[in-house]
C-alpha positions as CSV (number, residue, x, y, z in Angstrom):
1,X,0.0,0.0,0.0
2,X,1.7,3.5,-0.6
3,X,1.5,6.1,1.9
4,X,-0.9,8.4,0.8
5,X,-3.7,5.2,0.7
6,X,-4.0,5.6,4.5
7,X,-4.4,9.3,4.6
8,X,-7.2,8.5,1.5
9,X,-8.6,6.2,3.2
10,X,-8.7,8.0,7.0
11,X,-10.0,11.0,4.5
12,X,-13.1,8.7,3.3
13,X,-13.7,8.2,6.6
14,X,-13.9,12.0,8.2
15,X,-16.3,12.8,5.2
16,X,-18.5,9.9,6.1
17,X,-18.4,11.4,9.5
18,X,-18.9,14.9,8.4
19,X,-20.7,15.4,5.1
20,X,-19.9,19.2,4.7
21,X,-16.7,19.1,5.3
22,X,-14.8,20.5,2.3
23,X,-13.3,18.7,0.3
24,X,-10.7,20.2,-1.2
25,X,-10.0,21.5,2.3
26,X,-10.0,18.3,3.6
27,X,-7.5,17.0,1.0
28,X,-5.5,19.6,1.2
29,X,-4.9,18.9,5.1
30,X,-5.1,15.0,4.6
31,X,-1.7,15.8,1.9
32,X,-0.4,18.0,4.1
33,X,0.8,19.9,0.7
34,X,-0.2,23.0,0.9
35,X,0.9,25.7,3.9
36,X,0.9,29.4,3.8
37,X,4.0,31.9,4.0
38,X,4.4,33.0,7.2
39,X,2.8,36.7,7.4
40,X,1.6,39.3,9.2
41,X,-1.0,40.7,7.7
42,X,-3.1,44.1,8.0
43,X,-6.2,45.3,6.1
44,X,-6.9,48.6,6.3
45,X,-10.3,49.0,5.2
46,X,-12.5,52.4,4.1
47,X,-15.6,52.8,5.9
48,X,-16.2,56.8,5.4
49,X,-19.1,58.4,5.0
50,X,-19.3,56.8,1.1
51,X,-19.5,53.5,1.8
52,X,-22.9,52.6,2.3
53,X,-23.6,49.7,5.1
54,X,-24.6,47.6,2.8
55,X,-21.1,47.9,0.5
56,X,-19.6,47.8,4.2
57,X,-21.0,44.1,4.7
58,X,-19.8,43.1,1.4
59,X,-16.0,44.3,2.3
60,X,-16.3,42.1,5.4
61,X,-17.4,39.0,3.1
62,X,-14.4,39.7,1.3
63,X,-12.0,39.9,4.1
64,X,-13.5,36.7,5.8
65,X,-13.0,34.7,2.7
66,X,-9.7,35.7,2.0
67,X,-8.9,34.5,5.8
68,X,-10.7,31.6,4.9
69,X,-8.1,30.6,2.1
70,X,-5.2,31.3,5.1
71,X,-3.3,28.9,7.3
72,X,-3.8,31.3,10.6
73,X,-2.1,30.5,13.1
74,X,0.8,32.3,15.3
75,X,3.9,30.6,12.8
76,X,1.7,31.0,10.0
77,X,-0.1,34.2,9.3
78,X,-1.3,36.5,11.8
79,X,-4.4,38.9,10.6
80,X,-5.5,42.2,11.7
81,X,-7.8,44.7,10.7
82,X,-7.7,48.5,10.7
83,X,-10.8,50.3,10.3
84,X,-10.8,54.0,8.7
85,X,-12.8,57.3,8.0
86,X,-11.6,60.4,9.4
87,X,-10.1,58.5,12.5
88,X,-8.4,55.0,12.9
89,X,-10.1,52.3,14.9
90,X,-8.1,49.0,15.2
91,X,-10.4,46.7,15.1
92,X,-8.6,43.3,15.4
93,X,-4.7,43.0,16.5
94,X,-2.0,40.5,14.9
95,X,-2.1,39.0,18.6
96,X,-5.9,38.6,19.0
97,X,-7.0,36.0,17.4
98,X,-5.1,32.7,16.5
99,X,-8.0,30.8,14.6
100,X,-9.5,31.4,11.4
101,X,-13.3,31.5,13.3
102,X,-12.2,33.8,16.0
103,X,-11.0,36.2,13.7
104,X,-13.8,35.6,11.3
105,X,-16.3,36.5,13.9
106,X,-14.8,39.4,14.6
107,X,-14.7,40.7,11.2
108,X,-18.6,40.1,11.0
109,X,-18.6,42.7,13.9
110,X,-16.7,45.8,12.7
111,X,-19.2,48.4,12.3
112,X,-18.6,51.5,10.2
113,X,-17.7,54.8,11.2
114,X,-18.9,56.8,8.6
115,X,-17.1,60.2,8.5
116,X,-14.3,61.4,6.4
117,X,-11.2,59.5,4.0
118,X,-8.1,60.1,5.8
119,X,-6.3,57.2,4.1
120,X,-2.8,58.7,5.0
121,X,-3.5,59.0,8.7
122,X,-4.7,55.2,8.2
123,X,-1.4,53.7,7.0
124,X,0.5,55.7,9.9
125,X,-1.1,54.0,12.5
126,X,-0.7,50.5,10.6
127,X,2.9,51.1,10.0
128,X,3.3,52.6,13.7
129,X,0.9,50.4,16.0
130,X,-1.1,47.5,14.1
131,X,2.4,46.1,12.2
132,X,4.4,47.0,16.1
133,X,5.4,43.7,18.1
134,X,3.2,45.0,21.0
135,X,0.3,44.8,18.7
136,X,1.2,40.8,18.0
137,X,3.8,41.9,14.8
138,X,6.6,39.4,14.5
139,X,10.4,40.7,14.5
140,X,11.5,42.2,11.1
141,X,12.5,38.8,8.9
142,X,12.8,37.4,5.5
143,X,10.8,34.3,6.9
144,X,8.2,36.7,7.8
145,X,5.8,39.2,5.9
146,X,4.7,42.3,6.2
147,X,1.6,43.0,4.4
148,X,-1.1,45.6,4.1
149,X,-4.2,45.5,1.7
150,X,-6.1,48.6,1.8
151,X,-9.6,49.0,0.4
152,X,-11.2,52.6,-0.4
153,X,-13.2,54.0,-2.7
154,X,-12.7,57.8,-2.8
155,X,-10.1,60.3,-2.9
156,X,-8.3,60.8,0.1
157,X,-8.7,63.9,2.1
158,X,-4.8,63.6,3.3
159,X,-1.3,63.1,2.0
160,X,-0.9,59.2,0.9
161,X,2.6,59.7,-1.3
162,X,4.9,60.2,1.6
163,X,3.5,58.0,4.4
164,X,3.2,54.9,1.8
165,X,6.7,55.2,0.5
166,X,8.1,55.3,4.5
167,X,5.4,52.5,4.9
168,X,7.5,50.4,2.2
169,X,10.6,51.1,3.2
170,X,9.7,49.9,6.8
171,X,9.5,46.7,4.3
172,X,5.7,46.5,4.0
173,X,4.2,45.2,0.5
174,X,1.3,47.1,0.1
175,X,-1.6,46.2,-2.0
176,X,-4.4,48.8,-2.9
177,X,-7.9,47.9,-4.2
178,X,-10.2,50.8,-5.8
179,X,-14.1,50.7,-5.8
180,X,-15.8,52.5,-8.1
181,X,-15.1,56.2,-7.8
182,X,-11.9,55.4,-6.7
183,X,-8.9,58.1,-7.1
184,X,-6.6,55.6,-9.7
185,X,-3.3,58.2,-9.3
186,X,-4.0,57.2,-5.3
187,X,-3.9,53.7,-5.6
188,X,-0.6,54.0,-7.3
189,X,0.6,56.5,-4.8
190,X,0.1,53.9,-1.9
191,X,1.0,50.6,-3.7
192,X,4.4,48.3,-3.9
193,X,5.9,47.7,-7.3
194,X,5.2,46.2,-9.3
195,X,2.3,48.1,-9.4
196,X,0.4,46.1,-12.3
197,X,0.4,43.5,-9.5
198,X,-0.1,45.4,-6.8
199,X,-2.9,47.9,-7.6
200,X,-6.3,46.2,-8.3
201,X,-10.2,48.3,-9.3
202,X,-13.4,47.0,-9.1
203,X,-16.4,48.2,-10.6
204,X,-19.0,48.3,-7.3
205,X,-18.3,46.5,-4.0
206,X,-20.8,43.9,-4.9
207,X,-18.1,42.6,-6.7
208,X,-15.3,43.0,-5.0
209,X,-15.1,39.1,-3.9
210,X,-13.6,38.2,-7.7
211,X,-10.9,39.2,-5.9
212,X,-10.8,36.6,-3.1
213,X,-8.5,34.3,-5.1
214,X,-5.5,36.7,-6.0
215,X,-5.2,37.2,-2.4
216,X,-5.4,33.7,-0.9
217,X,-2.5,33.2,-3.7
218,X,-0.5,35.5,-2.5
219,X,-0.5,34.3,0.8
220,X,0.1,30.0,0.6
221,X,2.3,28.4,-1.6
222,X,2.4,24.8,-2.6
223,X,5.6,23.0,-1.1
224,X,5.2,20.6,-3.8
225,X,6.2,23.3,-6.4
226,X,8.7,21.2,-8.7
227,X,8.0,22.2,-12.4
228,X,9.3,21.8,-15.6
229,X,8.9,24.5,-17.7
230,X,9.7,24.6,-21.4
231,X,9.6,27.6,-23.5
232,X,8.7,27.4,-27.4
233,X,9.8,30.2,-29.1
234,X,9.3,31.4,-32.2
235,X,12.1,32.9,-34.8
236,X,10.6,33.4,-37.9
237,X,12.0,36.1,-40.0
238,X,8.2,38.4,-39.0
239,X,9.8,39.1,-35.8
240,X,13.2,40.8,-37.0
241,X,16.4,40.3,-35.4
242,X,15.9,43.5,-32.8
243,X,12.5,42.1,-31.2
244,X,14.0,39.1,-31.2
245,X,16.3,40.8,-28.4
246,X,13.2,41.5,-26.5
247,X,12.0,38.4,-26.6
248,X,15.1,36.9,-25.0
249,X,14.9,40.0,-22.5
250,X,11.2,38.6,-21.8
251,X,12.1,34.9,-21.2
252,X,14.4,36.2,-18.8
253,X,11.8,38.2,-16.7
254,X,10.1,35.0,-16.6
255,X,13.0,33.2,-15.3
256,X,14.1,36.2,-12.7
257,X,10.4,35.0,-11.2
258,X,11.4,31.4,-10.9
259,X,12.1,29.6,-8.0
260,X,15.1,27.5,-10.3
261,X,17.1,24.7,-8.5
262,X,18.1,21.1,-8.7
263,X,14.4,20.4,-7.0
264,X,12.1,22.9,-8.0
265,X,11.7,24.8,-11.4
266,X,13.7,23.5,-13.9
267,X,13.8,25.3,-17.4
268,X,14.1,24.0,-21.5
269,X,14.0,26.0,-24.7
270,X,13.2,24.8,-28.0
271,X,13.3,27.8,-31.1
272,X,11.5,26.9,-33.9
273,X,10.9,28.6,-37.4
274,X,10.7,26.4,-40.2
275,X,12.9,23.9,-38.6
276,X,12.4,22.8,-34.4
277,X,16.2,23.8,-32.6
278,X,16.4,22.2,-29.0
279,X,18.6,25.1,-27.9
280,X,18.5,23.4,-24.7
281,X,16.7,20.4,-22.5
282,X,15.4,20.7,-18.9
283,X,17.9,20.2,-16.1
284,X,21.0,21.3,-18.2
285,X,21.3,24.5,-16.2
286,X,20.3,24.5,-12.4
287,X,20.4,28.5,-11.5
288,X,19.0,31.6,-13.1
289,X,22.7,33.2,-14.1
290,X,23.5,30.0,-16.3
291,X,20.0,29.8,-17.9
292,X,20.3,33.4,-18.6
293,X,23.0,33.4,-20.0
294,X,21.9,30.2,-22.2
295,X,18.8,32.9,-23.6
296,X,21.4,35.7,-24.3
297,X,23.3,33.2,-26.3
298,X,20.4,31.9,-28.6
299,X,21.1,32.7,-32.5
300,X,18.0,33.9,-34.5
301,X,16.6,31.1,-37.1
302,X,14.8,33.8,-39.9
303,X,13.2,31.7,-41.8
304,X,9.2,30.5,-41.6
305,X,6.3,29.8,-39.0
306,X,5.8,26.3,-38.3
307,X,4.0,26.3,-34.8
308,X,2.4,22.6,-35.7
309,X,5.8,20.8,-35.7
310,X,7.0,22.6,-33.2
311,X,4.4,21.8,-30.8
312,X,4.8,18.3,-32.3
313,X,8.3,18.2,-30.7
314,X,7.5,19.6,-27.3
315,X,4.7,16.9,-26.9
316,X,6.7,13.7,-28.2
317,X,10.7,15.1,-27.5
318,X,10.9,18.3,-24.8
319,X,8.6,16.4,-22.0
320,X,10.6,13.2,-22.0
321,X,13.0,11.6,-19.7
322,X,15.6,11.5,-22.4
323,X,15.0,15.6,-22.4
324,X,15.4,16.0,-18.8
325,X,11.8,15.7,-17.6
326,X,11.1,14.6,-14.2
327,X,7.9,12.3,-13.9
328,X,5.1,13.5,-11.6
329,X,5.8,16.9,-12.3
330,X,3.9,19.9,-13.0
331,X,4.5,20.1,-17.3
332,X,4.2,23.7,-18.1
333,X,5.1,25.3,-21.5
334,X,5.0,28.5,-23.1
335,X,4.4,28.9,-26.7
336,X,5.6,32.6,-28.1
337,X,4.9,33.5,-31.5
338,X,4.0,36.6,-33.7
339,X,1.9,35.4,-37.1
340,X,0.0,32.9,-38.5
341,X,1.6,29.2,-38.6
342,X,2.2,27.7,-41.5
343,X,1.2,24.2,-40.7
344,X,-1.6,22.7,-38.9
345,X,-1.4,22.9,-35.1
346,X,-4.9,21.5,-34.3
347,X,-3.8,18.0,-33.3
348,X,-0.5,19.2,-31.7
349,X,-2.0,21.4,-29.6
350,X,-5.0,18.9,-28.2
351,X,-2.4,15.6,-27.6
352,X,0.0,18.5,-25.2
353,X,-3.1,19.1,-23.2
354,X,-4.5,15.6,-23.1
355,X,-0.6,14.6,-21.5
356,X,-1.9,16.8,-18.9
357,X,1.1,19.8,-19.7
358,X,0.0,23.3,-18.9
359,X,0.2,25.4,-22.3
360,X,0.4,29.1,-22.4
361,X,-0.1,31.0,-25.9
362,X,1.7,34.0,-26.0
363,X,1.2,36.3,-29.5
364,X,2.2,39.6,-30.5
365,X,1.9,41.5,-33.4
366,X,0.3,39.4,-36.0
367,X,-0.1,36.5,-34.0
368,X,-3.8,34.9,-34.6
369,X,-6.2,35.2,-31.6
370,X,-7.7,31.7,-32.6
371,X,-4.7,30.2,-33.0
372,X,-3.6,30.8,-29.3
373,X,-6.5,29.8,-27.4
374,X,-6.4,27.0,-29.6
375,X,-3.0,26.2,-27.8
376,X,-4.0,27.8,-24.6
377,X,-5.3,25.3,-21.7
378,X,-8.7,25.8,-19.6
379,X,-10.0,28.3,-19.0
380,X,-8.2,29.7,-22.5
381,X,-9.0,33.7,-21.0
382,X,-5.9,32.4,-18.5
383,X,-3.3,30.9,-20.2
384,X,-3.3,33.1,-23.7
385,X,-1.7,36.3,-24.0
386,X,-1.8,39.1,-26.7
387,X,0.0,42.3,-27.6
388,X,0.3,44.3,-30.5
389,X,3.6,45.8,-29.7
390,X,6.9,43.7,-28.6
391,X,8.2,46.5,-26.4
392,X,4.6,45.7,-24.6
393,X,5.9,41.8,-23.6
394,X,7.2,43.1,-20.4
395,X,3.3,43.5,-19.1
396,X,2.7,39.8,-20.5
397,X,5.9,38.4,-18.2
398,X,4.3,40.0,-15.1
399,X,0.7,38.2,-15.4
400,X,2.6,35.0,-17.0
401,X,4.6,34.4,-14.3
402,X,2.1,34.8,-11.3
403,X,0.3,31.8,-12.8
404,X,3.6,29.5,-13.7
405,X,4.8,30.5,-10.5
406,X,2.0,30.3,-7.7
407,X,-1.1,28.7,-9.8
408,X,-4.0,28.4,-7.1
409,X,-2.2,27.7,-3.9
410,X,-4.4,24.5,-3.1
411,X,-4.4,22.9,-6.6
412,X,-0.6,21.1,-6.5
413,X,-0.5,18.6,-9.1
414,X,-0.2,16.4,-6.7
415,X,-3.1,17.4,-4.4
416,X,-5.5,17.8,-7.4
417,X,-4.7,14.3,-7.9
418,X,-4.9,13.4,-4.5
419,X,-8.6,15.1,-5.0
420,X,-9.6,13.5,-7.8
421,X,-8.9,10.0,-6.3
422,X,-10.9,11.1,-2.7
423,X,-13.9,12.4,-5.5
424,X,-13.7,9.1,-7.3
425,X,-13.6,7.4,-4.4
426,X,-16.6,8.9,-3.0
427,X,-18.9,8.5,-5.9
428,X,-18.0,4.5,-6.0
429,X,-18.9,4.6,-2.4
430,X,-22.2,6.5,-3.3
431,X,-23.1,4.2,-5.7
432,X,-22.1,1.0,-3.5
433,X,-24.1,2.2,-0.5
434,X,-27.1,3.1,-2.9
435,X,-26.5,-0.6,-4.2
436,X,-26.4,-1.9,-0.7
437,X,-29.5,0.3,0.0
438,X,-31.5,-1.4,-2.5
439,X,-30.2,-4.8,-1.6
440,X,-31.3,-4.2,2.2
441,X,-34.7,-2.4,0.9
442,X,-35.4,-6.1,-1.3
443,X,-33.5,-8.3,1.2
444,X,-36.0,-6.6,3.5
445,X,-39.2,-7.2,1.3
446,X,-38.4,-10.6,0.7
447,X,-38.3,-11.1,4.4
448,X,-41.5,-9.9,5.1
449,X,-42.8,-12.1,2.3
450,X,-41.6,-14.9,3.6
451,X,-43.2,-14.6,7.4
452,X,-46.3,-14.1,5.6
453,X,-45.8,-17.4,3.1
454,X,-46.0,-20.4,5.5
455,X,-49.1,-19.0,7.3
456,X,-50.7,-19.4,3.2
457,X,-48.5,-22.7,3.1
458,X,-49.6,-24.4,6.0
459,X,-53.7,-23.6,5.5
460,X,-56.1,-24.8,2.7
461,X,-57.5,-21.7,0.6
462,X,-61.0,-21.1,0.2
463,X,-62.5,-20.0,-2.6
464,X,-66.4,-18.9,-2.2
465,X,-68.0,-18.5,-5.4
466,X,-71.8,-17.8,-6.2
467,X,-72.4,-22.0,-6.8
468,X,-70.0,-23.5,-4.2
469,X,-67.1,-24.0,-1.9
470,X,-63.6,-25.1,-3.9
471,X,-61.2,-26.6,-1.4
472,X,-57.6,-25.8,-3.1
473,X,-54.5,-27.5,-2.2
474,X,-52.0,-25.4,-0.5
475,X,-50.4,-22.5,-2.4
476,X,-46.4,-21.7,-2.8
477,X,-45.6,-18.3,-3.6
């Protein structure tokens, strides 16, 4: 028996105990893969005179489902909550509450204050008393975040510039949402770099919970994050030898955002044109100056588009053990390309996703928008890119990488596994107890039927008609 059948089994058994438990929850726990970076964070939330009670409610659903998706606890994260309008109210301390209900139930207390937007003042008293050790903040460390997410909706009536860049140089990353009427220029004022993933707007606070999963990725990371990523480039003569520069520049970015090693990411590149060139397999380099290097050194092919054959070659060449893959890890690759191919990449592109690799389409320029979601995995609106301009890529590497990277913090490839097997599992048991169900329900009737057949057995049966008694012999049923 391996060792994760015990945990599946034990699992089986705590959902037959408790039906609603979660079940991706419960796997994740039962895998034990998935555990959050330790933090301490703050949210500093906007109740003036704007927000309505009823947009105030639906902040506090937000908040509690973010600290739903956390690992709380006082090694893991540590949450409080700063509440704002013309004066500061700390509402919950990092030292409070240890448990995700306690500090849940306190959230679904906070009550608005409903004056003015002194945002600046806000982030003063976070950076001065809610992230201070006396308030339950940890020492300064790199094992330990510091992390503010502030939520407003209007312009402030107070300096934000000043106090936000002292706030991050007292090392807190600082994440600003925008609702609705929301001063943009502000957001930016107050949030890390960079700011394209930093600084987030949403249309209304009703719904400001799309926003629930960025966060609870921010904040856990899989342990099991071993991948092997392959990039497919493309070096047709369309792209011209000087965006072909940026496009070196650009796999780079992606690499700086790797986590490379001998056990974690490992990184292949394959350049294709009218020919495939394995420039180099997975595993050869094991640290980010190497690989870089590796990218600077690629020579432009100039010649045609052929993004069939070259997916052809990632599924049946750049995924193999003979190319450095590593079985039972995540497959991820990244297809770049700026035009129309010249061959058919239909069937390619379906057998890489049906191997279970993780495809990203990346175009630019003249690159076909049917082509790359037709290369792009599920859902295609995350894993396909597009720009019109190469100097643009930069923006692409950003998004890109938060998904190669992080991906949703409880969906390791081995815990979705994991989940599939408990689901599986369960709906064999459903249907065996529903079996066993109908067995009892029939073994049961045909009980019944036979206490009532030896009383008919062991009795003549009289039929009285119009003319006369019949005596019958006994009857068997």
């Amino acid at each position: 028996m391996t060792p994760i059948q015990p945990l599946f089994l034990l699992l089986l058994g705590l959902i037959g105990a408790q039906a609603n438990l979660d079940l991706r929850t419960a796997a994740a726990m039962a895998a034990g893969l998935c555990k959050a970076r330790p933090t301490d964070l703050v949210f500093i939330i906007d109740s003036s005179r704007s927000v309505r009670p009823s947009e105030f409610e639906q902040v506090k659903v937000f908040l509690a489902k973010v600290i739903e998706g956390l690992n709380v606890g006082p090694s893991a994260t540590r949450v409080g909550v700063v509440n704002y309008a013309s004066r500061v109210k700390n509402e919950v301390s990092l030292k409070t509450h240890r448990t995700k209900a306690g500090l849940i139930k306190a959230v679904t207390k906070i009550e608005p204050l409903s004056t003015g937007t002194m945002t600046g003042l806000a982030i003063q008293f976070a950076m001065n008393v809610a992230f201070s050790e006396a308030e339950g903040a940890r020492a300064k460390s790199s094992d330990v975040g510091k992390v503010a997410i502030i939520v407003t909706d209007g312009r402030p009536q107070d300096n934000v510039k000043d106090i936000a860049q002292r706030a991050r140089d007292a090392g807190i990353e600082i994440f600003a949402i925008g609702v609705g009427r929301v001063d943009m220029n502000t957001l930016r004022q107050m949030a890390s770099d960079p700011l394209d993933d930093h600084v987030d707007y949403v249309e209304s606070y009703s719904v400001i919970e799309k926003l629930t999963k960025k966060f609870q990725e921010a904040f856990c990371a899989c342990s099991n994050s071993a991948t092997d990523v392959v990039f497919l480039i493309d070096g047709s003569k369309s792209v011209r030898p000087e965006n072909f520069e940026l496009v070196k520049k650009w796999i780079n970015q992606i690499i700086d955002k790797l986590d490379v090693s001998e056990s974690k990411a490992h990184v292949g590149l394959v350049q294709y044109s009218s020919t495939v060139k394995p420039e180099f397999p997975l595993g050869r380099y094991n640290n980010k100056k190497d690989l870089k290097e590796a990218v600077k050194k690629m020579a432009y092919l100039e010649r045609g588009t052929m993004t069939g054959q070259a997916l052809r070659y990632l599924v049946e060449n750049s995924f193999s053990l003979g190319q450095g893959a590593r079985p039972g890890v995540t497959k991820v690759g990244i297809v770049f390309t700026d035009g129309r191919s010249q061959d058919y990449i239909g069937e390619a592109a379906k057998k890489a996703k049906e191997n279970g690799f993780k495809m990203y389409a990346v175009g630019v320029g003249n690159a076909v928008e049917d082509e790359l979601k037709e290369i792009a995995s599920e859902p295609t609106g995350e894993h396909y890119f597009y720009t019109a301009d190469f100097k643009a890529m930069s923006q692409i590497a950003k998004k890109l990488q938060i998904n190669v990277c992080n991906g949703d913090p409880c969906e390791c490839d081995s815990l979705v596994k994991f989940q599939k097997k408990v689901e599986a599992a369960l709906q064999a048991l459903t249907k065996k107890t529903r079996e066993h169900v109908e067995e009892d329900r029939l073994a049961g009737e045909q009980n019944r039927l036979r206490t009532r057949i030896p009383l008919l057995t062991c009795t003549h049966v009289q039929i009285q008609t119009h003319t006369h008694t019949q005596n019958l012999l006994p009857v068997k049923y």
